[in-house]
C-alpha positions as a Python dict, from the first residue, in 0.01 Angstrom:
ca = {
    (1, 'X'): (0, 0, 0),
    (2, 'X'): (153, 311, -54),
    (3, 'X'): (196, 585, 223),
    (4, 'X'): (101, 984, 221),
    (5, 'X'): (262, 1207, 100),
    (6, 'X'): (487, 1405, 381),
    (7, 'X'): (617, 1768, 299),
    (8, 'X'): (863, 1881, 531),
    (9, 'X'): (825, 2280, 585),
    (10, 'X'): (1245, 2351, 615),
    (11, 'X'): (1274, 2234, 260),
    (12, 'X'): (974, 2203, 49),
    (13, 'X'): (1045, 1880, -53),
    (14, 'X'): (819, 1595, -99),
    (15, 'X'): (909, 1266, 78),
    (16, 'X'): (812, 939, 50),
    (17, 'X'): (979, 691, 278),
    (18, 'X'): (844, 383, 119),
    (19, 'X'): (895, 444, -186),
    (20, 'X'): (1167, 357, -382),
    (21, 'X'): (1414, 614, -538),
    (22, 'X'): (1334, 524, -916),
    (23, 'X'): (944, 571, -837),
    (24, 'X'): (945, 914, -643),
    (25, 'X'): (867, 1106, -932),
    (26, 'X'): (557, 873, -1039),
    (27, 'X'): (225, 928, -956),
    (28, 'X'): (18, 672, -767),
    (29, 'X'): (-119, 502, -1120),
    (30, 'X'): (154, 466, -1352),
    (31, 'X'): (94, 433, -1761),
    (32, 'X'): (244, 158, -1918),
    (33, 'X'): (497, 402, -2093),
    (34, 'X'): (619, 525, -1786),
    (35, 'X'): (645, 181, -1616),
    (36, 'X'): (859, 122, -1915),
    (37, 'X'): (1065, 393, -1863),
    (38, 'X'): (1177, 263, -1491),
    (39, 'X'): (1236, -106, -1591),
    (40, 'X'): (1382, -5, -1934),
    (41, 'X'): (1171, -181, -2123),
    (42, 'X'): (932, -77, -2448),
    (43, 'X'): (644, 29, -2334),
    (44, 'X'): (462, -254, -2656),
    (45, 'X'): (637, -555, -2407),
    (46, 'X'): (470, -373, -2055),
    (47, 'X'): (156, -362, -2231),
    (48, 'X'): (208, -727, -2342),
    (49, 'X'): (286, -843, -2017),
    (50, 'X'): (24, -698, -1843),
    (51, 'X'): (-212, -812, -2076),
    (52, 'X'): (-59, -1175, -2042),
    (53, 'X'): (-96, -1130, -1636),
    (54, 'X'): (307, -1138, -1604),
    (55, 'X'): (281, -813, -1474),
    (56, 'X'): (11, -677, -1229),
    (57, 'X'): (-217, -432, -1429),
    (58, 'X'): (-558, -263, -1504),
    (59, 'X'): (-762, -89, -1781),
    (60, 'X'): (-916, 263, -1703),
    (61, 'X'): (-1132, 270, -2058),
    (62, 'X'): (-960, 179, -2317),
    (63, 'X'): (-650, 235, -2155),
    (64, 'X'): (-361, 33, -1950),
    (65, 'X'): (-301, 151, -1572),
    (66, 'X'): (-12, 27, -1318),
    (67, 'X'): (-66, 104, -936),
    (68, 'X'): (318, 250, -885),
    (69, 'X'): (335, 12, -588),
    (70, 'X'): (274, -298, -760),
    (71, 'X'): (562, -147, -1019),
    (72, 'X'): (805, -153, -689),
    (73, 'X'): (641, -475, -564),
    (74, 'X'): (757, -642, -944),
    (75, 'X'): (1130, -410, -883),
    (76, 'X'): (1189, -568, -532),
    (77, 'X'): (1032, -962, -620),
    (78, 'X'): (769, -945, -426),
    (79, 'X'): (483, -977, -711),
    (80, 'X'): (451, -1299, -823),
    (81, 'X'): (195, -1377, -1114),
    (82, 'X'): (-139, -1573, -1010),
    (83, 'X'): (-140, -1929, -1128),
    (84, 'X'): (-332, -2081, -1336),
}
């Protein structure tokens, strides 16, 4: 689950203790371009894999979504794709 958002009033900066250096940036629902971008992958393969259930994934319309913690769930091996 991912955690608020904390800004500290010294610095102005946002920080997310949880979170994982490579996903600070990302919003809390991820496209599959920019899920891409962090595992250097294209984003045609993301979109493959989530379609294939390799990768943990959801449409919004017509349109693939990522929850950015199941992107650092994947990054540490902690997702593991359902059986079948």
């Amino acid at each position: 689950m991912d955690t608020l958002r904390v800004v500290t009033e010294t610095e102005g900066v946002v920080s997310e203790p949880d979170v994982l250096p490579e996903l600070a940036g990302y919003d809390l629902v991820m496209t599959p371009a920019e899920v891409a971008q962090v595992l250097r992958m294209n984003p045609e393969v993301v979109t493959r894999l989530i379609r294939e259930g390799k990768l943990p994934g959801f449409r919004v319309g017509g349109t693939w979504r990522v929850r950015r913690g199941d992107v650092q769930a994947v990054m540490k091996g902690e997702w593991k794709p359902p059986e079948n």
